[in-house]
C-alpha atoms as a printed R data frame, in Angstrom:
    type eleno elety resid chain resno       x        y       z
1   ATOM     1    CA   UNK     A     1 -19.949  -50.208 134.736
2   ATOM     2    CA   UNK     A     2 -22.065  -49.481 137.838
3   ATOM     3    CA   UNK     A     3 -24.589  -52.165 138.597
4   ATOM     4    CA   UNK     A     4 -28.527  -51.742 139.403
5   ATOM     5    CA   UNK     A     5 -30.389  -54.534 141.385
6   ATOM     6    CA   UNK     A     6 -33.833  -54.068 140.017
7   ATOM     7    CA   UNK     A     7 -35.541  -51.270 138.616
8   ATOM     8    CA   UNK     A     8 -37.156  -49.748 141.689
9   ATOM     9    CA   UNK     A     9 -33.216  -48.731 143.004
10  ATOM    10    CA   UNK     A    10 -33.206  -46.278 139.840
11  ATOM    11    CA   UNK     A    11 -33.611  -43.322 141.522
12  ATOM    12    CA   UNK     A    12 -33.730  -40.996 138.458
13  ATOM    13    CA   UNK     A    13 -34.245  -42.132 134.782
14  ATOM    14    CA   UNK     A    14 -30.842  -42.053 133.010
15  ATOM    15    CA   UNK     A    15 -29.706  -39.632 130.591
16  ATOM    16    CA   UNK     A    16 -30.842  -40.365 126.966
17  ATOM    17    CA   UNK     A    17 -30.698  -44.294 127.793
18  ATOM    18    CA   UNK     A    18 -29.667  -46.861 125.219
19  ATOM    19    CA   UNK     A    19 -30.669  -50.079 126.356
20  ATOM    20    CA   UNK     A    20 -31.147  -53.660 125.062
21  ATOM    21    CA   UNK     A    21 -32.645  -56.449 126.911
22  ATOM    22    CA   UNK     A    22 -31.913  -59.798 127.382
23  ATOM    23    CA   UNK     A    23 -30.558  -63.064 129.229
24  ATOM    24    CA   UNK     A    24 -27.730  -62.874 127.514
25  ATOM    25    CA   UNK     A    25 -26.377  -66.655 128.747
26  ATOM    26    CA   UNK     A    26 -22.792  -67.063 127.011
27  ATOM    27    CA   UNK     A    27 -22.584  -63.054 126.679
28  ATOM    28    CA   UNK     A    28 -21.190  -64.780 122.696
29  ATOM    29    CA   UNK     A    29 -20.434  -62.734 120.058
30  ATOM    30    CA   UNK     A    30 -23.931  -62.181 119.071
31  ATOM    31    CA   UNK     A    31 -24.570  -60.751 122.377
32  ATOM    32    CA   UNK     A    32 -21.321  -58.674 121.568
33  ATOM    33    CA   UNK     A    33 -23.033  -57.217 118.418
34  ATOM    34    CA   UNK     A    34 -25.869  -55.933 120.143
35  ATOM    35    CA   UNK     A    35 -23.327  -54.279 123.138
36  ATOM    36    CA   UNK     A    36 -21.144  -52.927 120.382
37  ATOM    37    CA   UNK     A    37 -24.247  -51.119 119.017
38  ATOM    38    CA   UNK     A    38 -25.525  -49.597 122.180
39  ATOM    39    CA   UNK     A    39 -22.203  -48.235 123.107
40  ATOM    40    CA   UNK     A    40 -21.750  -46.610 119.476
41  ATOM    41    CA   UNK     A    41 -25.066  -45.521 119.531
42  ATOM    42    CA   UNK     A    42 -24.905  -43.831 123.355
43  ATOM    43    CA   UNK     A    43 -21.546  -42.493 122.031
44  ATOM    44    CA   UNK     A    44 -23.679  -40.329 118.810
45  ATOM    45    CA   UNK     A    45 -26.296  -39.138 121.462
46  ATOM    46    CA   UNK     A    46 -24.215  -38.283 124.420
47  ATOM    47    CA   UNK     A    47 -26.092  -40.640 126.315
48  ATOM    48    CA   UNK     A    48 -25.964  -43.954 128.779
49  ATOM    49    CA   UNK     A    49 -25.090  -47.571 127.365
50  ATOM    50    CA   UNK     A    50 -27.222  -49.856 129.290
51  ATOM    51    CA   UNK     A    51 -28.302  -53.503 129.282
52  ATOM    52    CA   UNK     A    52 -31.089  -55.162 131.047
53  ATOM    53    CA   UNK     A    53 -30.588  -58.894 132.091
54  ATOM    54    CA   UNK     A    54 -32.051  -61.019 134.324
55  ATOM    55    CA   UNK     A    55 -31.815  -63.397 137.589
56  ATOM    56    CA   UNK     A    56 -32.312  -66.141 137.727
57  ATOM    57    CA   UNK     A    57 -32.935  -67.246 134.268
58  ATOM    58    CA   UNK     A    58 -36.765  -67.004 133.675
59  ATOM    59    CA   UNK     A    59 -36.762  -70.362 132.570
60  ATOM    60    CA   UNK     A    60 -35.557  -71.508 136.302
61  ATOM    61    CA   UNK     A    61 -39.082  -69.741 137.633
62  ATOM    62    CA   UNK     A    62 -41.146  -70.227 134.311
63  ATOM    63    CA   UNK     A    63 -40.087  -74.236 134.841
64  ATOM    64    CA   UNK     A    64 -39.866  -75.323 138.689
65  ATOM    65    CA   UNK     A    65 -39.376  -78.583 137.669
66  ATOM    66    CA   UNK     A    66 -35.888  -77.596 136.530
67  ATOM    67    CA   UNK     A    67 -34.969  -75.428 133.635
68  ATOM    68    CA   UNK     A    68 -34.417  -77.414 130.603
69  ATOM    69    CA   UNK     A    69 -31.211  -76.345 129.165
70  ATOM    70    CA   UNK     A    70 -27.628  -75.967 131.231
71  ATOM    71    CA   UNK     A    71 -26.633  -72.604 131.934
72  ATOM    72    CA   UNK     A    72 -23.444  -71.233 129.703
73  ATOM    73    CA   UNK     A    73 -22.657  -68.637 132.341
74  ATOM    74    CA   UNK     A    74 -23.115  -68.829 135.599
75  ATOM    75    CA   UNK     A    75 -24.149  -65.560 137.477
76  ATOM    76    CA   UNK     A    76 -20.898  -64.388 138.421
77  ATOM    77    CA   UNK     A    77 -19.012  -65.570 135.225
78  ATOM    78    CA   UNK     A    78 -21.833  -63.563 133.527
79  ATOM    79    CA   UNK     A    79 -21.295  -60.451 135.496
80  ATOM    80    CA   UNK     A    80 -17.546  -60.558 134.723
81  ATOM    81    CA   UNK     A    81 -18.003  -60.693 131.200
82  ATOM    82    CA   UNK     A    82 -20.651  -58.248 131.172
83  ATOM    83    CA   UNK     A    83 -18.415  -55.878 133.094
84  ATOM    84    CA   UNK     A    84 -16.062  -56.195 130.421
85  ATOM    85    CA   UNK     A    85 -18.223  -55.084 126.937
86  ATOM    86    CA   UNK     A    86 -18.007  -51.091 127.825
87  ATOM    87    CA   UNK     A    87 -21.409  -50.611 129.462
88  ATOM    88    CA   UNK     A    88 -21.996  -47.422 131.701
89  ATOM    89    CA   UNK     A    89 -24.644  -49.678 133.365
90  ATOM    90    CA   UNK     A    90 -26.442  -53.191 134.036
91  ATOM    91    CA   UNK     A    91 -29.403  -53.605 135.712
92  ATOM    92    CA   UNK     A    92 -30.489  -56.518 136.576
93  ATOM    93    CA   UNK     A    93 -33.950  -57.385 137.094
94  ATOM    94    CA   UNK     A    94 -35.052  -60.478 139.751
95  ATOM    95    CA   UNK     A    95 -37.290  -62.465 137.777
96  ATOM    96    CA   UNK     A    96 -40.249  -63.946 139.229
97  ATOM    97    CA   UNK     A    97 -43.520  -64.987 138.914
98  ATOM    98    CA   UNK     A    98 -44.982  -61.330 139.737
99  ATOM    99    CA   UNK     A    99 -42.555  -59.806 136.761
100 ATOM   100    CA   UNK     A   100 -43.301  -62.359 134.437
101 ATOM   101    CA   UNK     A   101 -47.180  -61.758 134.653
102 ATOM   102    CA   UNK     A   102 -46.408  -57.665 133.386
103 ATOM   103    CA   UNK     A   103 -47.784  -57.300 130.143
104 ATOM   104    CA   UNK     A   104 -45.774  -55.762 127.119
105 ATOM   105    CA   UNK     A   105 -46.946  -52.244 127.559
106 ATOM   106    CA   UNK     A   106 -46.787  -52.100 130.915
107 ATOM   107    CA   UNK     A   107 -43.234  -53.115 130.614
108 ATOM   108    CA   UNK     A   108 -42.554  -50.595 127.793
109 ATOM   109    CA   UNK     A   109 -44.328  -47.212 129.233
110 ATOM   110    CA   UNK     A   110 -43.934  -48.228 133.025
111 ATOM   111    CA   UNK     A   111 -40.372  -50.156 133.308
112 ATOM   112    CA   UNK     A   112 -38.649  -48.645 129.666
113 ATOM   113    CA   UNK     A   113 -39.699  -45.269 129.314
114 ATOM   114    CA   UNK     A   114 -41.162  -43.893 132.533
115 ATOM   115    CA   UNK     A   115 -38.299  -45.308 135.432
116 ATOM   116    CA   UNK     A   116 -35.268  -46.325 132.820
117 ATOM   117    CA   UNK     A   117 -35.663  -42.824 130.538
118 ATOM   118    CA   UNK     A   118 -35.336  -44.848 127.264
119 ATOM   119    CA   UNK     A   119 -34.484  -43.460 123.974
120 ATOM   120    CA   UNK     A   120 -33.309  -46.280 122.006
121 ATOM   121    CA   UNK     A   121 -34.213  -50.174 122.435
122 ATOM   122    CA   UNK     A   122 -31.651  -52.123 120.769
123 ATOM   123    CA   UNK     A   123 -32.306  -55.996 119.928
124 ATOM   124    CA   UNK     A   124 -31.965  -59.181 118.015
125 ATOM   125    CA   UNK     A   125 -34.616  -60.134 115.420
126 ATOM   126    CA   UNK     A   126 -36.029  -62.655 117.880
127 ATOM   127    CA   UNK     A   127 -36.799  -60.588 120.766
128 ATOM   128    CA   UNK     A   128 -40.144  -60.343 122.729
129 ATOM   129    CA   UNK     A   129 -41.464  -59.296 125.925
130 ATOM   130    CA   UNK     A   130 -43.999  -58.557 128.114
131 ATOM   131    CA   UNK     A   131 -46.535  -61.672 129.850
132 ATOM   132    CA   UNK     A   132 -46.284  -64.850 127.806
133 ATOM   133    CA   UNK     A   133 -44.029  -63.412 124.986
134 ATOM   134    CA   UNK     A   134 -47.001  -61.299 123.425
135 ATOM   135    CA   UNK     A   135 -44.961  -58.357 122.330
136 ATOM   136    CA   UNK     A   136 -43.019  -58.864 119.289
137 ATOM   137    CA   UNK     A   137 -40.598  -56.665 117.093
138 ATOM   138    CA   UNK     A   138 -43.536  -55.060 115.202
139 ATOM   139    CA   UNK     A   139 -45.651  -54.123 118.884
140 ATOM   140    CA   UNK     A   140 -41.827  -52.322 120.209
141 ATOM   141    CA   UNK     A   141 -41.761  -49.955 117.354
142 ATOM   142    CA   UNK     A   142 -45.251  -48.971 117.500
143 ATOM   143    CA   UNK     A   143 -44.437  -48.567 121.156
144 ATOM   144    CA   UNK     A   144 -41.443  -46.278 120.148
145 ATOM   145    CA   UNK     A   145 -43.265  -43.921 118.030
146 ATOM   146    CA   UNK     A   146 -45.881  -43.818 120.748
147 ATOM   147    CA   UNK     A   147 -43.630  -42.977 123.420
148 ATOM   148    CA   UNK     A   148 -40.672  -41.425 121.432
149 ATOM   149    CA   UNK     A   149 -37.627  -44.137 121.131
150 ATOM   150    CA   UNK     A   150 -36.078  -45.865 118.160
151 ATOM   151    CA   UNK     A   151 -35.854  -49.321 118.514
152 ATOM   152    CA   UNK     A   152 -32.640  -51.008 116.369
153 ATOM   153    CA   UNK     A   153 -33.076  -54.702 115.134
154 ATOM   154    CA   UNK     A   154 -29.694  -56.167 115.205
155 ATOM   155    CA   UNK     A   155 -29.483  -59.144 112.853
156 ATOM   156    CA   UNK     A   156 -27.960  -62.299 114.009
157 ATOM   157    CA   UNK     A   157 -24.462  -63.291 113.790
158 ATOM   158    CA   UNK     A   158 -23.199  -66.158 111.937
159 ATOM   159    CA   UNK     A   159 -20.301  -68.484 112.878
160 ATOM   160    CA   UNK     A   160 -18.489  -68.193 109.304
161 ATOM   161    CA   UNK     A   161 -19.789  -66.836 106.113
162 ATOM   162    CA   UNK     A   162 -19.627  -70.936 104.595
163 ATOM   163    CA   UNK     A   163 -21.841  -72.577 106.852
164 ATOM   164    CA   UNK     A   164 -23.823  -69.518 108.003
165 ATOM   165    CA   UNK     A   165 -24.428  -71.404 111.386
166 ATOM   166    CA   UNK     A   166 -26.331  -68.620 113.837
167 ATOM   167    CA   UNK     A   167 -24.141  -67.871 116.900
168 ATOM   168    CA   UNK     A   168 -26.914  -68.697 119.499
169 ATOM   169    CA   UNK     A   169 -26.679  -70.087 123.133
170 ATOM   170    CA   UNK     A   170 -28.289  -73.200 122.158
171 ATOM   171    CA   UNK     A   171 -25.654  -74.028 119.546
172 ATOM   172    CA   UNK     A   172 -23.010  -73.278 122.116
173 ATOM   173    CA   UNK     A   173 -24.521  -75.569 124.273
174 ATOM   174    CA   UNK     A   174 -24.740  -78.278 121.483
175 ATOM   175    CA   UNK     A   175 -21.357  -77.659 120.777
176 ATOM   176    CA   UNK     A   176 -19.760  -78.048 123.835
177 ATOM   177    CA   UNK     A   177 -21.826  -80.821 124.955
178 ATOM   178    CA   UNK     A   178 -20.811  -82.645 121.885
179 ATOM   179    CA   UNK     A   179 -17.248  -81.817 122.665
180 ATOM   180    CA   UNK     A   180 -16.350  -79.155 119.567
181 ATOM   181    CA   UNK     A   181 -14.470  -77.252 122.245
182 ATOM   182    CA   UNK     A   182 -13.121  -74.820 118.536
183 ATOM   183    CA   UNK     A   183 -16.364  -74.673 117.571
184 ATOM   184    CA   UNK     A   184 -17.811  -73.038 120.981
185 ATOM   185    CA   UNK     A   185 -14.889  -70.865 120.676
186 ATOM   186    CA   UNK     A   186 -15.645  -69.344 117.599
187 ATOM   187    CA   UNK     A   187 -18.942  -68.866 118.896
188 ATOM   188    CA   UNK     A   188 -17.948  -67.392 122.235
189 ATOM   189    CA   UNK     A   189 -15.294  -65.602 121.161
190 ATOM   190    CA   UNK     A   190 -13.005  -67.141 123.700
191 ATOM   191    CA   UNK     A   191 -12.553  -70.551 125.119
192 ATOM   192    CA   UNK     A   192 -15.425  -72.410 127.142
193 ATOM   193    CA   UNK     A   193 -14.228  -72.155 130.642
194 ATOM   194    CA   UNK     A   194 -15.491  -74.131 134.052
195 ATOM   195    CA   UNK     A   195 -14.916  -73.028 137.503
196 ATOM   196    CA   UNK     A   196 -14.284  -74.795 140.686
197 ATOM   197    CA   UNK     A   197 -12.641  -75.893 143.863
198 ATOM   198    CA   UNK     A   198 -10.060  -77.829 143.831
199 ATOM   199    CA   UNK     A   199 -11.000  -80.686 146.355
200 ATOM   200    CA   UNK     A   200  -8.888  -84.378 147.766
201 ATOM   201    CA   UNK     A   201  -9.758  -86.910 145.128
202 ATOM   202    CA   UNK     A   202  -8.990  -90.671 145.327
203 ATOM   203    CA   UNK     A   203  -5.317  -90.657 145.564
204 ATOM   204    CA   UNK     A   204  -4.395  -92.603 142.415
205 ATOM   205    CA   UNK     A   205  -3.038  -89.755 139.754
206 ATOM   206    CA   UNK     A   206   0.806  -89.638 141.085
207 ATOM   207    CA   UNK     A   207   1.016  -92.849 143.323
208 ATOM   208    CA   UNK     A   208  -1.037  -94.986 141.019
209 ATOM   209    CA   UNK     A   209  -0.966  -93.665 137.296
210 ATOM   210    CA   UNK     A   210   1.914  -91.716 137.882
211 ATOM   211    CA   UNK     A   211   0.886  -88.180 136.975
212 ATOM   212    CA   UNK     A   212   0.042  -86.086 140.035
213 ATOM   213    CA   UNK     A   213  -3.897  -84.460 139.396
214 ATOM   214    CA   UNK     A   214  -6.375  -81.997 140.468
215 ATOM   215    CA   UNK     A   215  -9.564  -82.714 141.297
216 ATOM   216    CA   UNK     A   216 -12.488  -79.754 140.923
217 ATOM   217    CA   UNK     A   217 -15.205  -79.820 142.227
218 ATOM   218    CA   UNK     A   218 -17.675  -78.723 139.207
219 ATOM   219    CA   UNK     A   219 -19.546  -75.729 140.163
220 ATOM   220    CA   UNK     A   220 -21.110  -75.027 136.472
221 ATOM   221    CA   UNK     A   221 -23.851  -76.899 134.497
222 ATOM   222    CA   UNK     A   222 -22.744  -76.778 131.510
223 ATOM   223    CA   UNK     A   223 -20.106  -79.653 131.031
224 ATOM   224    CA   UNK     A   224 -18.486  -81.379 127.799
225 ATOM   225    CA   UNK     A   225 -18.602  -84.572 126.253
226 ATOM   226    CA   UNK     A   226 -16.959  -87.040 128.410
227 ATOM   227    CA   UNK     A   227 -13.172  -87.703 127.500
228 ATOM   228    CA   UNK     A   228  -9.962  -86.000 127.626
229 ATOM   229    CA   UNK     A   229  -8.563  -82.505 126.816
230 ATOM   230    CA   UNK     A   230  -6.200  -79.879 126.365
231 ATOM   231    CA   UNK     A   231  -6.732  -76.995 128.332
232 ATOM   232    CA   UNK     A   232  -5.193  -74.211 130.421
233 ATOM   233    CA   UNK     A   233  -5.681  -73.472 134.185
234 ATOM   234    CA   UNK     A   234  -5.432  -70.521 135.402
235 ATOM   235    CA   UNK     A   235  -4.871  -69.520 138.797
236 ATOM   236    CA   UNK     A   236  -2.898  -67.104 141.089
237 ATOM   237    CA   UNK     A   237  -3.331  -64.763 137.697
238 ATOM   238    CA   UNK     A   238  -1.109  -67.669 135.885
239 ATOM   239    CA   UNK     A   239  -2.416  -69.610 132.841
240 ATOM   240    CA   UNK     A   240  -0.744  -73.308 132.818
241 ATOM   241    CA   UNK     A   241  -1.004  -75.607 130.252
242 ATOM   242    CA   UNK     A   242  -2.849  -78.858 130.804
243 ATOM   243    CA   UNK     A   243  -4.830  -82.220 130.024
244 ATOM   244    CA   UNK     A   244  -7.790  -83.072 131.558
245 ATOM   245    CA   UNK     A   245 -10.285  -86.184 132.080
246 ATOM   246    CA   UNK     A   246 -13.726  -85.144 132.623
247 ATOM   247    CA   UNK     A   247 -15.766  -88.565 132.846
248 ATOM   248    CA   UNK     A   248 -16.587  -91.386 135.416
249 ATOM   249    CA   UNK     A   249 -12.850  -92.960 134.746
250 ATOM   250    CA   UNK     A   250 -13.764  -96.522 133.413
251 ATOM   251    CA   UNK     A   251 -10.716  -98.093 134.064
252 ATOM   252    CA   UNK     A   252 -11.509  -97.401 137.759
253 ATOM   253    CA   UNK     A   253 -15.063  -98.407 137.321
254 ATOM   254    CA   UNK     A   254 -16.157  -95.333 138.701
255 ATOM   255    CA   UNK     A   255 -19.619  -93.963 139.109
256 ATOM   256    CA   UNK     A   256 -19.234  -90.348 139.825
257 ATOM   257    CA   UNK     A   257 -18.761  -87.700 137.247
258 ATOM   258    CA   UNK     A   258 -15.755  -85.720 138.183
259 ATOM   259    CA   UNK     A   259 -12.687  -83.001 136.450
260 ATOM   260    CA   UNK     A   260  -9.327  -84.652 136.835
261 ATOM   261    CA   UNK     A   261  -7.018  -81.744 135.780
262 ATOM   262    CA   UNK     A   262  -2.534  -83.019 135.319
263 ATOM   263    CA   UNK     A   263  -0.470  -79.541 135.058
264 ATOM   264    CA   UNK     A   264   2.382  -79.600 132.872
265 ATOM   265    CA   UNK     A   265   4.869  -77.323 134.530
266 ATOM   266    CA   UNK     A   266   3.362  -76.899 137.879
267 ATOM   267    CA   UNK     A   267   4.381  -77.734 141.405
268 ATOM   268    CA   UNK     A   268   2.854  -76.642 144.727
269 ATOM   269    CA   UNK     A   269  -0.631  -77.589 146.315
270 ATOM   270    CA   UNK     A   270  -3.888  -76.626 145.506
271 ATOM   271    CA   UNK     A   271  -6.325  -78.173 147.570
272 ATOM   272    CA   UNK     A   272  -8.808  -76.220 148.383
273 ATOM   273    CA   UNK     A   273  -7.903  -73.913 145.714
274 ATOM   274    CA   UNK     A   274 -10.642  -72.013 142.911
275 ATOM   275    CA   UNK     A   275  -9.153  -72.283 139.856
276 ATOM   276    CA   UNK     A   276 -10.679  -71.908 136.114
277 ATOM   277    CA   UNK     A   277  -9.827  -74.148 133.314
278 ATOM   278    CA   UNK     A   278 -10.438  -72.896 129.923
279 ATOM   279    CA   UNK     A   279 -10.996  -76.138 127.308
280 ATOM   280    CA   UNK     A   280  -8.906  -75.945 123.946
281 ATOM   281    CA   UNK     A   281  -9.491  -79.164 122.115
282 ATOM   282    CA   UNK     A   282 -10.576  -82.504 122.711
283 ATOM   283    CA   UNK     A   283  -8.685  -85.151 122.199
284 ATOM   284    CA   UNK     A   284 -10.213  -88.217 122.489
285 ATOM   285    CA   UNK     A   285 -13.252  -89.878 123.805
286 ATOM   286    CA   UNK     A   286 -13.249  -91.985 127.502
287 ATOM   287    CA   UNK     A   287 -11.817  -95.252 127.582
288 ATOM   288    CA   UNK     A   288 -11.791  -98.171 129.550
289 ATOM   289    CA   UNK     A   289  -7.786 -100.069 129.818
290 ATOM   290    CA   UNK     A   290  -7.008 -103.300 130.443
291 ATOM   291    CA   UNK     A   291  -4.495 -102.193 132.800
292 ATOM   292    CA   UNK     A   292  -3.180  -98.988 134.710
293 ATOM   293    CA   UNK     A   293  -0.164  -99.677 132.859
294 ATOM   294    CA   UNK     A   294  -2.122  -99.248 129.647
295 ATOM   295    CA   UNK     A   295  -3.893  -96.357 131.237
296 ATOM   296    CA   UNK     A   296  -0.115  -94.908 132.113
297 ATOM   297    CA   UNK     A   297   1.066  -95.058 128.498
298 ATOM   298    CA   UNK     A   298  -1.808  -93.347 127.157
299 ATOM   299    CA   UNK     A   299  -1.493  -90.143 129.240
300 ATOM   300    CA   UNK     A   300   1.841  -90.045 128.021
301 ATOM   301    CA   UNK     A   301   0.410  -89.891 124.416
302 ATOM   302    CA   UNK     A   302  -2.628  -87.346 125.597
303 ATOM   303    CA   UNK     A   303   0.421  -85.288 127.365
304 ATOM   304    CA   UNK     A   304   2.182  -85.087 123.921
305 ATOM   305    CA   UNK     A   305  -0.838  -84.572 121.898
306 ATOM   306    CA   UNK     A   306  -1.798  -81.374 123.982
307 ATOM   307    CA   UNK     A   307   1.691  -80.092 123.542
308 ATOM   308    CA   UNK     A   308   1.017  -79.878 119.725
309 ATOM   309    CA   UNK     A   309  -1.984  -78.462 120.278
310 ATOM   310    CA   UNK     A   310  -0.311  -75.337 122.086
311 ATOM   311    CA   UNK     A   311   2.729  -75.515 120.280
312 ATOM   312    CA   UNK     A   312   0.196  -75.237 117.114
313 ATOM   313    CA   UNK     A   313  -1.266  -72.181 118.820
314 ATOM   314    CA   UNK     A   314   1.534  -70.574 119.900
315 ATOM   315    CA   UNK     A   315   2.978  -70.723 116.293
316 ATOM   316    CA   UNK     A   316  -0.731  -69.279 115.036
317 ATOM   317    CA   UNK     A   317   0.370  -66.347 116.952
């Protein structure tokens, strides 16, 4: 996939592009859909599979004040994935106040047609464009026949065919917020992961508690419910199984929000270390012990409860 920072580096419009549009926060499986169906269309016209996203998230320039939702995907994590869906190219479009004040067909004959060489717009049945949202489904296809490109509506994924939940970035963000780690996996199509650096905590895992930890320093914004997990860590191109605290520790009476992360077969330091820990389940909420000792024999019990949960996914397998 070869990357484009904004559309004024496209020297030449592409051959016979396939595009579709979008912030594409998560890149879920609904996202997926609408990849799947540029590259098979670019594939029956010899032509480019291309996606347009943007940074930062409009609704970090559209909002000063701060954007009111917590980003899936960071901008890197975002790329990777992105990388990954079979794309011949990404552009990606800084958003600012300037671009958001372009109208619809400006957008469409100027950005679309004229500098990207469109010949099919593929998108979800909620998309719009163009200065405070005024272009709509109907407005892109009379654009299309005016300017001679097909525009494909994708319709939206569900989660299962019982519930007929919509995959959507805001019910991933519900979900993991609320701690249905499965949930945002079947959503995502993989599990929710967090990034950071592992950083010197407060010295109290091995020589208090017993059970050496990792600290991480949280660099994403998206984080889930307070309590304890099973997940896997994966670093030096290793995946480890694990169980993790996220929370303030209340038995500590602790005030800042922090990733405490106990490897199950792992030895060796990792201070200063960026690792990636990929959530699996939760398995219980935060609580506050009467004791360390308490505290101790619980961990034991959370170590032995995420053991079923991998043996129960290795045997899946």
């Amino acid at each position: 996939m070869q990357q484009i920072e904004g559309t004024d580096n496209i020297s030449s419009p592409l051959q016979r592009a396939v595009l579709t549009i979008g912030n594409f926060d998560g890149v879920h499986l609904g996202h997926q859909r609408l990849f799947n169906r540029v590259v098979e269309t670019a594939q029956e016209i010899n032509g480019t599979a291309t996606a347009m996203t943007f940074e930062p998230h409009p609704m970090k320039v559209l909002k000063p004040e701060g954007c009111p939702f917590p980003l899936i995907t960071l901008y890197e994590q975002k790329l990777e994935l992105l990388s990954q869906v079979g794309l011949d190219y990404l552009i990606v479009v800084p958003f600012n106040l300037k671009f958001s004040q372009i109208s619809a067909r400006k957008f469409v004959q100027d950005i679309l047609v004229n500098r990207i060489g469109v010949k099919s717009v593929v998108i979800g049945n909620d998309y719009s464009f163009g200065k405070k949202r005024e272009g709509n489904i109907q407005l892109l296809h009379e654009y299309g026949n005016e300017f001679g490109f097909s525009v494909q509506v994708v319709p939206w994924e569900a989660v299962d065919n019982i519930t007929q939940t919509r995959i959507s970035s805001t019910a991933i963000r519900t979900a993991v917020a609320s701690g249905d780690l499965i949930l945002a996996k079947q959503m995502l199509g993989r599990y929710y992961q967090v990034r950071g650096t592992v950083q010197h905590g407060k010295n109290r895992g091995a020589s208090q508690v017993g059970f050496p930890t990792a600290n991480l320093k949280l660099h994403d914004e998206l984080k889930p419910l307070s309590g304890v997990y099973a997940v896997r860590v994966l670093f030096d191109h290793k995946l480890y199984d694990a169980v993790a605290n996220i929370g303030c520790s209340p038995t500590f009476g602790d005030q800042e929000y922090s990733l405490e992360i106990h490897l199950l077969d792992f030895s060796g330091n990792l201070y200063d270390q960026k690792i990636r820990v990929n959530f699996i389940e939760r398995l219980r909420g935060e609580i506050k012990f009467e004791s360390i000792n308490a505290l101790t024999v619980q961990i034991k019990q959370d170590i032995q409860n995420a053991k079923q949960v991998f043996e129960s996914i290795q045997a899946s397998r």
